[in-house]
N, C-alpha and C positions, 0 to 999 in steps of 0.2 A: 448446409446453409451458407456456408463463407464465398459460394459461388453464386449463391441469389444475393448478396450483400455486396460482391464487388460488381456485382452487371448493375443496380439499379445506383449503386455509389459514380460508376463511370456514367452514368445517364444522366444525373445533377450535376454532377461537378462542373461543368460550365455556369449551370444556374448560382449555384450555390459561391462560387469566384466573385462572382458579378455580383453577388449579395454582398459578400467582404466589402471588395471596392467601392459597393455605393456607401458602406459604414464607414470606410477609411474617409471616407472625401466629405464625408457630413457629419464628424463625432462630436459627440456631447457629453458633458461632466454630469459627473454624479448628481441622481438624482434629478440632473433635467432628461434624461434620455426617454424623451419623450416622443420623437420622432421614430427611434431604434424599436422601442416599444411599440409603436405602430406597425413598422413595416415587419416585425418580426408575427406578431397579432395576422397580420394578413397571408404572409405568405401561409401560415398554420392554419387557419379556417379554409385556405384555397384547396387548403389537404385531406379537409375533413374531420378537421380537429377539434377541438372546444380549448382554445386559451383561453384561458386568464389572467388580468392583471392585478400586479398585488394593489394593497388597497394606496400604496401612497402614489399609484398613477404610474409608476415606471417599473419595470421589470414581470416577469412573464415564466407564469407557471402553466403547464399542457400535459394530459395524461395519456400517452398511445396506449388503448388499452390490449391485453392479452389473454389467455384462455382461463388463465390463473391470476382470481382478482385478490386471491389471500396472498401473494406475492408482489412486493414494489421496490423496482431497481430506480433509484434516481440518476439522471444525470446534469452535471453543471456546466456553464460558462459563466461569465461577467461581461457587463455590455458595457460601460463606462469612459471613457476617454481621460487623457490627463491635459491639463493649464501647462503646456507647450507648445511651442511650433511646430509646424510637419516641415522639415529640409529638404526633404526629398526632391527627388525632379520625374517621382513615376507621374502618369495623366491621371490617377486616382490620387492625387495628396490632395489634404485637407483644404478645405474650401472656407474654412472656419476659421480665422484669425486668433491663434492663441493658444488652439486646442489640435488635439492629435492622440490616435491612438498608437503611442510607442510603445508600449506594452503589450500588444496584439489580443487585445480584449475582441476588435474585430472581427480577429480570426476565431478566436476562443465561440463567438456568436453563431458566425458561419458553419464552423464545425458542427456546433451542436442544430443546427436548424438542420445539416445536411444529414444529421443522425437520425434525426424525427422522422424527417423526409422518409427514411430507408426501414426506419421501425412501423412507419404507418402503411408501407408498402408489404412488409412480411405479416403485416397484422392484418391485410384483405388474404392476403395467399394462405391463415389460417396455420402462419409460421412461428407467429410472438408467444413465447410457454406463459408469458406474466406481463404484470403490470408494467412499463415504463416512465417515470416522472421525470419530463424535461425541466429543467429548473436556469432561466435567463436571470439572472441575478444585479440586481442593480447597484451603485454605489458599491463599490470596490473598493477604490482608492483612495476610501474613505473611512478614517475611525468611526466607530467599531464597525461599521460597513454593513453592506444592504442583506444580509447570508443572516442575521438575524432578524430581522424581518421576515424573510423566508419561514424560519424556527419560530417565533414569534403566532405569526399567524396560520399556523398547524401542516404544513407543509412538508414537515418528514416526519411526520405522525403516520407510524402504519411502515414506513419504508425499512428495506431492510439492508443498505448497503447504497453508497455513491462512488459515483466515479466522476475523475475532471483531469483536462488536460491544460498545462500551460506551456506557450513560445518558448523555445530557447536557443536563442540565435549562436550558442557557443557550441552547439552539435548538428553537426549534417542531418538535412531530410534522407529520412529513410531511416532514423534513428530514435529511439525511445529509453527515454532513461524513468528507471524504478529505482524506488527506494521501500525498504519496509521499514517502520519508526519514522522517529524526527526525520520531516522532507525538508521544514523551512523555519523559522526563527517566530518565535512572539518577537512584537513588534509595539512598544510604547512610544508616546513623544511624550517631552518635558522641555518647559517653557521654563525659566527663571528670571526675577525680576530682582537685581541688585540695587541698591540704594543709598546717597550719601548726602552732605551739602551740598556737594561741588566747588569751584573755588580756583585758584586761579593758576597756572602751569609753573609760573615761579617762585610759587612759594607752598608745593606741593605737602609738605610734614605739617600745615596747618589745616588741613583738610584729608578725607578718605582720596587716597587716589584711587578711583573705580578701577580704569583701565588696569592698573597692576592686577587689582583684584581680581579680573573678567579674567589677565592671562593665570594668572592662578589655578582658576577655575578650569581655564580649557587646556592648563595640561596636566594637573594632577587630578581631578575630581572624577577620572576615567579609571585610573586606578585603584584607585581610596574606595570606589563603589563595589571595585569588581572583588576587592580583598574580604568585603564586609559580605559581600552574596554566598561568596565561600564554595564555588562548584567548577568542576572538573571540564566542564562542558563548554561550547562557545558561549563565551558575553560581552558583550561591548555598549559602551555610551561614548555617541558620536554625535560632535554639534556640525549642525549647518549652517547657522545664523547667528550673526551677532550682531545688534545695533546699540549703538551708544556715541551721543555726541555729533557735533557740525563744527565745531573750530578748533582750530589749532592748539590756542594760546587760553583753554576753557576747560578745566576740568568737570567731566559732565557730572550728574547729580542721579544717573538712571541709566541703565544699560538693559537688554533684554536680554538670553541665550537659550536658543530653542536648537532643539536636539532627540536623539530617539536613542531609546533604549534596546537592544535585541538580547536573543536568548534561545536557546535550545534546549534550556531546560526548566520541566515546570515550575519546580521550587521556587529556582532563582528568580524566573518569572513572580513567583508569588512576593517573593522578599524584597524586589527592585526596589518599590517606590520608596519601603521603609530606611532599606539599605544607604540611598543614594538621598534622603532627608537629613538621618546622621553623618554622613560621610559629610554634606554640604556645610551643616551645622561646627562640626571639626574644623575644616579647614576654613572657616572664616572669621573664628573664634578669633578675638584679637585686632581684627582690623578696621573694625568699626561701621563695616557696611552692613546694613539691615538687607533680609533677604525674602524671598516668597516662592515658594514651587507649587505651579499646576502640572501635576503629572497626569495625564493621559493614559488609560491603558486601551490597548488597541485589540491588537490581537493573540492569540494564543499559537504554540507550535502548530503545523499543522506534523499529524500523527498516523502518520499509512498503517491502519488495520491487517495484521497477516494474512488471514485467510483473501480477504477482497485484493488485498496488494499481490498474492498470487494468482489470483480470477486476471486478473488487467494484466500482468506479466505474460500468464496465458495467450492472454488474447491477442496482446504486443507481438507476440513471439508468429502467430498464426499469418498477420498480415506483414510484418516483415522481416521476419527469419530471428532467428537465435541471435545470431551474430547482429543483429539489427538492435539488440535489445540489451544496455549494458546499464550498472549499477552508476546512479547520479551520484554527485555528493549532494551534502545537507547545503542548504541555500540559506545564507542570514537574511534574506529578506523576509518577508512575510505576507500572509496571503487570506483571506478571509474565507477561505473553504476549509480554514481551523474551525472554527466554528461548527460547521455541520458535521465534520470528522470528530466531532466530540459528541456532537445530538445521535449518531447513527457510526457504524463501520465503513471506513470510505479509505480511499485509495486516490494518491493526486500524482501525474505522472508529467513528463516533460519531453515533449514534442517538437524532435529538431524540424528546425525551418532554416539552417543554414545551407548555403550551393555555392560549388565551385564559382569564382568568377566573382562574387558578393563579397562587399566590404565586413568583415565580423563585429558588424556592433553589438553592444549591448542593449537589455531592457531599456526602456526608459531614453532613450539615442535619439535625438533631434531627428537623423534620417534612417531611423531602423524599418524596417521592410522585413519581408520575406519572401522563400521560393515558394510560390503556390501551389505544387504538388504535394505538397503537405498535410493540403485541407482535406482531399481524401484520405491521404493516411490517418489521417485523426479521426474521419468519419468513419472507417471501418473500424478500425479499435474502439471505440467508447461502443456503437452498434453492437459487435462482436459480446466485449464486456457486457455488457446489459444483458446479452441473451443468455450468457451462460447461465446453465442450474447451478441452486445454491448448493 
């Protein structure tokens, strides 16, 4: 079969390129991807397919089916774009002021349309042993994200194993990284709302000085939390924002600090909010600023299933050699295919897109890109994966 998989992969991949590039150059945020939704909807009915869209209008669920209807392999992308710039200077950057897929949600799209493509093609040649559920996932980048929606509205009900690839601009194409266990980090944010009179810069010991307080907070309340979780494992609380204040000579009365919590392990996950409430409540004892925490929980580790995480290693190993296929580390980001890897046994692997000659940016990179030959290496693996028997 791996020879009917790479003849009918080499015969889209132009198409399937040019699918990418028209999603780089027109991406949309969570939940409006509603264009993405369209053009993905059509290229699939052109196939002979039956999509569907989920009920809140964006993202796109399709069944290739196979000879074996008691059997359902799913597979994932996310479509979603992020509230950035595209830098770039390829003639496919974003068209769309603001917005850009630097996370290669694009590609993640492509990949999987170009999988469909190749599953609905073995499934006339009477080649597909089961079911396949293409699963376009909307709202990504978003807490709690569109993957329960998916779960939600019965979607891996019946399925017995997922598979998903994500970009990783830190490893050459032609390269596939596995992990079995923790792939990627729960992932919470937490907003805190500090409070005082306020009062005036010269005569600061008559009033809460916030800003002391704020720096307090952002350099001890990282550790204070992580003492109180009590685990072996990665954890970290990291702020990105702080707002408080417009003058100089004005002690402000209100400060904000929003921040995210990670984790690689579930416990700790479980203990966070409580964890980092007391730990807040501690160190502020005494100083007189009132305090408020909206904690966020977002997502869970994602958790590569053994047996499925050897299925995909397999299959890694088939399209591009042993040596093509080495052990990732754990990622403290986080990823909403936690989710489904908890509803079902699922496996999430990482799909170098870097090439000689290309700047190595990271996720998330004003001008991150990729080499394109990538897109078929991903469509044959997740293909591959899918067909294996259980």
């Amino acid at each position: 079969m791996i020879d009917e998989i790479s003849d009918f992969t080499a015969r889209i991949s132009g198409e399937v390129i040019a699918f990418r590039r028209r999603l780089h150059s027109y991406p949309e945020l969570s939940r409006e991807e509603f264009a993405t939704t369209e053009a993905i909807v059509e290229r699939l009915l052109v196939a002979g397919l039956s999509p569907q869209v989920l009920a809140g209008g964006t993202g796109v669920v399709c069944d290739v089916s196979g000879k074996d209807a008691n059997r359902t392999v799913a597979l994932r992308a996310d479509i979603d774009a992020l509230a950035m710039s595209d830098l770039t200077d390829a003639p496919y950057q974003s068209r769309v002021p603001g917005v850009s897929h630097a996370c290669g949600h694009d590609v993640h799209t492509a990949v999987l349309l170009g999988a469909g493509l190749v599953l609905q093609e073995l499934a006339k040649r009477d080649l597909l042993e089961h079911r396949v559920r293409l699963i376009f996932e909307p709202a990504e980048e978003v807490m709690p994200g569109g993957a329960l929606d998916v779960i939600a509205q019965g979607w891996l009900d019946g399925v017995d194993g997922v598979f998903g690839l994500h970009c990783d601009p830190k490893i050459n194409v032609g390269t596939i990284g596995i992990r079995t266990g923790a792939m990627t980090a729960a992932a919470d944010t937490v907003e805190i709302t500090l409070t005082g009179p306020g009062g005036h810069t010269a005569r600061p010991e008559l009033t809460v000085d916030l800003l002391g307080v704020v720096g307090s907070v952002l350099s001890d309340l990282p550790t204070a939390v992580r003492v109180r979780v009590d685990t072996n494992e990665a954890f970290s609380l990291v702020f990105g924002s702080v707002q408080s204040g417009n003058a100089a000579n004005v002690i402000p009365a209100s400060a904000v600090l929003r921040g995210s919590v990670r984790t690689t392990d579930m416990t700790a996950w479980d203990t966070a909010e409580k964890a980092l409430t007391e730990a807040l409540a501690h160190l502020l004892e005494g100083t007189g600023a009132q305090w408020h925490v909206c904690y966020t929980r977002g997502v869970p580790p994602v958790i590569n299933a053994p047996d499925v995480t050897e299925i995909l290693r397999a299959a890694a190993e088939q399209i591009v050699g042993a040596s093509g296929v080495i052990d990732t580390p754990r990622s403290m980001g986080g990823d909403t295919f936690a989710w489904l890897a908890q509803a079902v046994p699922g496996s999430f692997a990482r799909l170098g897109t870097h090439s000689h000659g290309m700047v190595r940016h990271d996720l998330h990179a004003s001008t991150f890109d990729i080499d394109e030959s990538a897109i078929a290496i991903g469509v044959q693996t997740l293909v591959l994966a899918a067909c294996t028997p259980a």
